[in-house]
Every structure is written in structure tokens, then in C-alpha cells.
C-alpha positions in Angstrom: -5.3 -2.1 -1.1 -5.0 -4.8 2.2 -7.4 -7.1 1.7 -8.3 -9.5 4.7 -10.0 -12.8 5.0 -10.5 -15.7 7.2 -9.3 -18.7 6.3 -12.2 -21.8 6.5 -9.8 -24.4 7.3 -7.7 -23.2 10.2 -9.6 -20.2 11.3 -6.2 -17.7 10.8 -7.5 -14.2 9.2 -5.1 -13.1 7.2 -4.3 -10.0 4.1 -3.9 -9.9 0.8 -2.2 -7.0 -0.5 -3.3 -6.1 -4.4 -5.0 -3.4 -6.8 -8.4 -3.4 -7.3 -7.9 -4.3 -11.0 -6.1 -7.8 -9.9 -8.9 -8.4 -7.5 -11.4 -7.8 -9.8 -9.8 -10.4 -11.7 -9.2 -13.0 -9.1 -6.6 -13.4 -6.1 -4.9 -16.8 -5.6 -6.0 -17.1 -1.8 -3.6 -19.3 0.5 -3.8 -19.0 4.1 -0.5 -18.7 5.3 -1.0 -20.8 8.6 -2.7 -23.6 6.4 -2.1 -23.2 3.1 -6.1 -23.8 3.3 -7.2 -22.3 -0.6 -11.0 -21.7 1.3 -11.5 -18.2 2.6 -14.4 -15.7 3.5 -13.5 -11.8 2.6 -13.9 -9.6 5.9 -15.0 -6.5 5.5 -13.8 -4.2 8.1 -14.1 -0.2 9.0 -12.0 1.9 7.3 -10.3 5.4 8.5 -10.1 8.8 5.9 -7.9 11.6 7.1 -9.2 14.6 5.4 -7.8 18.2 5.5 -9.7 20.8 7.7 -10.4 24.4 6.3 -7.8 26.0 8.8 -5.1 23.9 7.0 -5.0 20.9 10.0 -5.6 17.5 9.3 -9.0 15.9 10.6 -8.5 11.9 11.7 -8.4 9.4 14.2 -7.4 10.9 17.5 -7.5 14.6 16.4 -10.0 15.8 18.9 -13.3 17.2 19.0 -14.5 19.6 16.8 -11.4 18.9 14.5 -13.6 19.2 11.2 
């Protein structure tokens, strides 16, 4: 998973790329503008591209009345 946070020194957001088992048991933040250790987590929308029952895919930009 991409993680993203904003870094409390510089302001920079930046990602974090890592399982949810090593996030569960701590990332080493570092802001890679800064090397500030001080960041806030953003939690932002997320997209799921699903399969329709005709045999399509539903998802971003696939129209009305995809699903």
C-alpha cells in the first residue's frame, strides 16, 4: 500500500510505500525534502474498479450507468 503524509517541518507531503503488517509495526518516516522525522498521515479517497455483470469493468471514467 502508498501511504502519504505531510511532513511538519517543511510542509512537502510525501509516500511511503509498505504492507500493512510493517505499518502496523512502525514506519521510519523521513521527509524526503527535509529529512524532517515529524509527519501527520493523510488520509485520502481511494478508487475500486469492480467487474460489472455484463463482463465490463466499472471505474473511474467508465460512464454512467456502468454498474
Amino acid at each position: 500500500m502508498t501511504y502519504e503524509y505531510d511532513c511538519d517541518t517543511c510542509g512537502k507531503r510525501f509516500e511511503i510505500k509498505a504492507t500493512v503488517a510493517e505499518k502496523r509495526r512502525g514506519l521510519r518516516l523521513e521527509c524526503p525534502a527535509c529529512g524532517g522525522t515529524q509527519a501527520i498521515q493523510v488520509y485520502s479517497s481511494m478508487s475500486v474498479i469492480t467487474r460489472s455483470p455484463g463482463g465490463g469493468f466499472c471505474g473511474p471514467g467508465s460512464g454512467a450507468g456502468c454498474c
